[in-house]
N, C-alpha and C positions, 0 to 999 in steps of 0.2 A: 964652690959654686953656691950662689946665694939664692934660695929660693923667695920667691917673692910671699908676703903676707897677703893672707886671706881677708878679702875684703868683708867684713861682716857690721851691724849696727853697733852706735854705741851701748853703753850700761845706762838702760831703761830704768825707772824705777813703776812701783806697783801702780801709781796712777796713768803714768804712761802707756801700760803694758794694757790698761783697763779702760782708756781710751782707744787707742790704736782698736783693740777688741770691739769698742762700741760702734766704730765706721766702718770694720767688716762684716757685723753681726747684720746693722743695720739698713745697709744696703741702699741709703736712698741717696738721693743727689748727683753728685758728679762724678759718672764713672771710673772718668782721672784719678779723682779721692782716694775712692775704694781701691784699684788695683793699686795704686802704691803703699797704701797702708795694707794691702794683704802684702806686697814683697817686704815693707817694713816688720812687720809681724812676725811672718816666715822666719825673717834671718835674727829678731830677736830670740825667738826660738831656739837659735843651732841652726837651720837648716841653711847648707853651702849656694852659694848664688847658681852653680847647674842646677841645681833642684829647683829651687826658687823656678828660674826660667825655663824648665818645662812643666812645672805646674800653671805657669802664669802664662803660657804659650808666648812667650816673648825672648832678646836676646839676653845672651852674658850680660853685655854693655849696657843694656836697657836697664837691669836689676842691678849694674852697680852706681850707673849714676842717680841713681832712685835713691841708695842707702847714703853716697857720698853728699846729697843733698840734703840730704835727714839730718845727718850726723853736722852739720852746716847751719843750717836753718833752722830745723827744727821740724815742731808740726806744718806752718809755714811753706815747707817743699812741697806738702802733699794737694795743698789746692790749685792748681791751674789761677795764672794771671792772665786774666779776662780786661779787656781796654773799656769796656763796659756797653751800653748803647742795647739795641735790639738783639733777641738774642738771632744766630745767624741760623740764614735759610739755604734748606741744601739744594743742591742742585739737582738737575732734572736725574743725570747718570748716577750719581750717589742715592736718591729715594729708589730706584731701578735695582740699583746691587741689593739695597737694606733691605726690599722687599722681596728679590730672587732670593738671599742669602735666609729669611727669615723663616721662608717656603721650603726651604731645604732639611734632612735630616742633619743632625750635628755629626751623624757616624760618617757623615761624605766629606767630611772635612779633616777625619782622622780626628775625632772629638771625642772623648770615652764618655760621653754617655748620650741619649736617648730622645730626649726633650728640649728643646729649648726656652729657657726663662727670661726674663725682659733683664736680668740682671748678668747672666749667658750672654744673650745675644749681644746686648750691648758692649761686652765687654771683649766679645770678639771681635767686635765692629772695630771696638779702636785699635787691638792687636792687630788686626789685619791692613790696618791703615784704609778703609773705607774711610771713616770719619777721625778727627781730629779730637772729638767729644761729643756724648751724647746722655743727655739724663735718660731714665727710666720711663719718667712719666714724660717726656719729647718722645722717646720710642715709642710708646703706646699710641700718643696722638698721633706721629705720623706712621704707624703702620695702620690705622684708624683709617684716614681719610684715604691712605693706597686699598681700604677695601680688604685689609687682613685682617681676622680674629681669631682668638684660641681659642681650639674647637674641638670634640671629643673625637677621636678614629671609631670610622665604623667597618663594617665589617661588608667581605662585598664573595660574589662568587665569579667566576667564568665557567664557561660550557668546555668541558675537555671531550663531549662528545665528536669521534671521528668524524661519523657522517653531520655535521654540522651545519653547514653549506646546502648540501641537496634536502636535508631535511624541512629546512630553514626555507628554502625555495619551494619546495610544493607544498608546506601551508599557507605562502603566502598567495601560490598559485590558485589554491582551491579556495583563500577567501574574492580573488580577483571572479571566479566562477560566480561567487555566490554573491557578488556585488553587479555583476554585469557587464562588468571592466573586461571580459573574454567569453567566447563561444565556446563553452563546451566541445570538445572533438568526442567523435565518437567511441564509444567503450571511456568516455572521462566521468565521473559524477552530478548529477544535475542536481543534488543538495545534498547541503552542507549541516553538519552537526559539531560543535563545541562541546565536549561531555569533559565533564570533571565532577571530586564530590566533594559535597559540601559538612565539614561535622568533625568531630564527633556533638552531638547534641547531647545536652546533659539536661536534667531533670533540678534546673536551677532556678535561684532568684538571676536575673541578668542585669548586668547595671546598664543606664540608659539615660537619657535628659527628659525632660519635661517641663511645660508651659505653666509659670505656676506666678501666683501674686510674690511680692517684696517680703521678706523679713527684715527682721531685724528690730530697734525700735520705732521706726515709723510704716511699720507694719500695720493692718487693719486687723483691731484687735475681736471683730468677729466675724473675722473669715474661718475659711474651716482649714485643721490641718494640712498639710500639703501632703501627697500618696508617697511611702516612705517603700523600701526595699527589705522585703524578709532575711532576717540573717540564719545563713544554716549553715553545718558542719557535716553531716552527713545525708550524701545523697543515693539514695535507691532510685531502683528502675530501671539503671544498664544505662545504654548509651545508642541512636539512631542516627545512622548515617541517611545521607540527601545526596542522592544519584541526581544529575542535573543534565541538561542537555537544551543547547540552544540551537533553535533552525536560522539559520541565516538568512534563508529565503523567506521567510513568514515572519520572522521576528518574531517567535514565539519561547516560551521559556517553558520546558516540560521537566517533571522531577517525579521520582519514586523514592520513600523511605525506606532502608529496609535496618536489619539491627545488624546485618556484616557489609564488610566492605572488601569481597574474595571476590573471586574470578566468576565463582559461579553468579553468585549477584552483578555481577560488570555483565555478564553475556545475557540475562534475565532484562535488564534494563536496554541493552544493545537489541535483542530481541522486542523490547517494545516500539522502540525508535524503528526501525526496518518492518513495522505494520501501518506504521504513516503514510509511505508512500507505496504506489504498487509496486508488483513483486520486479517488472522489468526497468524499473527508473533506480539506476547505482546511484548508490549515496555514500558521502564520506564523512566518518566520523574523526573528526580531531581530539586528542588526548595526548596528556602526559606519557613520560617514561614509566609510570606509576607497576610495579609488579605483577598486580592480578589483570592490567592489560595487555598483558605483552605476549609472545608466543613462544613459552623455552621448549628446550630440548624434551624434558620430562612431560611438557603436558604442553600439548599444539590445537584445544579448541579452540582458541581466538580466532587463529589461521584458520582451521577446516569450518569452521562456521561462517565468517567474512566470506572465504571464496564461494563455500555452497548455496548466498544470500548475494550477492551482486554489493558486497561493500567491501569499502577500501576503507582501511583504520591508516591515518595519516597520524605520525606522533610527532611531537615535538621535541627539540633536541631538550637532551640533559640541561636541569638547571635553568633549561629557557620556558618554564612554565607561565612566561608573563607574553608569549605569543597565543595563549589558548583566550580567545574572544572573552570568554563563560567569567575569566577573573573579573572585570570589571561588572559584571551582572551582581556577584556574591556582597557586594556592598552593602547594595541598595536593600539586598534580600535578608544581610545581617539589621539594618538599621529599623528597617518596617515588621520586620516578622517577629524579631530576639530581643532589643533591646528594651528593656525596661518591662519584661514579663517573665509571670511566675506560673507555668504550669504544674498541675499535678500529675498529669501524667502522658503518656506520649498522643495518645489517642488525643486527647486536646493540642500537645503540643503543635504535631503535624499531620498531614494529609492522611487518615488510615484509610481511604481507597488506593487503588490500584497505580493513579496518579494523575496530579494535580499540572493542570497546563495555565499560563499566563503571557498576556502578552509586555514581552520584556519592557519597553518604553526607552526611557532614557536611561543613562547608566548612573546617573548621579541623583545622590540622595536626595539632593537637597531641591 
């Protein structure tokens, strides 16, 4: 029994072997190009036409007619015979796949690796029989105008808190109270409070923008310098937290500084909010998950203080910190208060009274 010979390339010489290298190395032009001069390559190397074709995600047949044309023609085999004219426009179902396929991870396709490159993609396009050819810099343009670009992964959370749903509903319930959109029922809250805090505040130079004439050389050369940014390495004086809380009903924004940020200071602050209104008008404070406001097993004064005061602490679910009103407030209060100032000491920095009330306005800085 006669076993058949191995189809493999002919005996290359060093320039050959050194071109063939330069159109894989290089990657640009006609994808056709490149994967046949990687299968050329490949089997100049030793490596058997299986291998060859599942490195090259293609068939037997494909990678031997690939070398039986090499060995033929020459370099020659390796560029595609184009009839010449415009180059061609794909059709509406082909830019559809290039662009589903492009959106896809490469591991969904049983692809060993991670990313997809314009040299990747393309070349799976044409294994895959999407397209017949396609350069690198055509894929870019037309994944361009489909509105796709290479773009860095970011990072994202979800709420795996259980009560999520009910959570989620009675803060929306208690801002619909506090907008007017529902009649209070009786024994419900008739104001409403956003508390969260603000900080840690440091005893910094803060970086910031500012209104200043041109530089450069057609600068005015006797103007005065422009207000520059103290540089420092080591900062004293600890650190001040901003207890915050906004009234929904008043639009008012009320804060206390204090230097912790514990339970005892959250119920200090809660306790000043619950002398705003009289003692028979419940009010409800919204807040984070946040530790020192919560009520554990070990230590239950949030609870016995709320019920023995006529307030209900509505929390927000896990991770859904972006339901608490007060975020959009902290902006405007980073932009005007911190940026681009240097205090010396806290006492200047923030309110050392008891606490500073404002009414909130807009939510935007600008």
């Amino acid at each position: 029994m006669r076993v058949a010979e191995r189809v493999r390339i002919r005996e290359i010489d060093d320039d050959e072997g050194r071109r063939l290298l330069r159109i894989v190395r290089r990657g640009a032009g006609s994808v056709v190009t490149w994967r046949r001069a990687q299968m050329v390559l490949l089997s100049a190397q030793g490596m058997p036409v299986v291998k060859i074709a599942e490195l090259s995600f293609t068939s037997d047949d494909r990678v031997r007619d690939v070398i039986h044309n090499f060995n033929a023609d020459g370099f020659g085999s390796l560029y595609p015979k184009y009839s010449g004219g415009r180059p061609k426009t794909f059709t509406l179902p082909e830019r559809r796949e290039i662009k589903k396929i492009a959106k896809s991870k490469p591991t969904e396709h049983d692809l060993p690796f991670s990313t997809w490159s314009l040299a990747k993609l393309a070349d799976f396009l044409v294994a895959e029989g999407v397209v017949d050819d396609i350069s690198h810099e055509g894929l870019r343009l037309l994944l361009r105008k489909e509105g796709v670009s290479f773009q860095r992964l970011k990072t994202w959370k979800t709420s795996r808190d259980p009560d999520y749903a009910p959570k989620k509903a009675r803060v929306e319930h208690l801002y619909a109270i506090a907008d007017g959109e529902v009649i209070a029922e009786e024994g419900e809250p008739e104001a409403v409070f956003c508390m969260d805090e603000f900080g840690p505040l440091n005893l910094m130079p803060h970086p910031g923008r500012q209104w200043t004439e041109h530089g450069g050389r057609h600068k005015d050369p006797d103007r005065e310098p422009r207000r520059r940014r103290r540089a420092t390495y080591n900062r004293y004086g600890g650190v001040r937290h901003l207890f915050a809380a906004l009234d929904l009903g008043k639009d008012k924004l009320y804060g206390h500084i204090k230097p912790l940020k514990r339970r005892t200071q959250f119920l200090e602050f809660c306790r000043y909010l619950r002398t705003l209104y009289p003692p028979a008008v419940r009010i409800a404070i919204v807040c984070d998950s946040f530790s020192p406001h919560l009520t554990t097993k070990r230590c239950r004064r949030v609870a016995t203080w709320a019920a023995a005061n006529n307030v209900e602490i509505a929390y927000t679910p896990t991770n859904s910190s972006w339901l608490n009103r007060i975020e959009a407030q902290f902006t405007a209060l980073r932009y005007f208060t911190l940026d681009g100032t240097d205090h010396a000491d806290h006492i200047v920095h923030g309110p050392d009274r008891p606490a500073a009330t404002v009414r909130s306005g807009p939510t935007s800085h600008r």
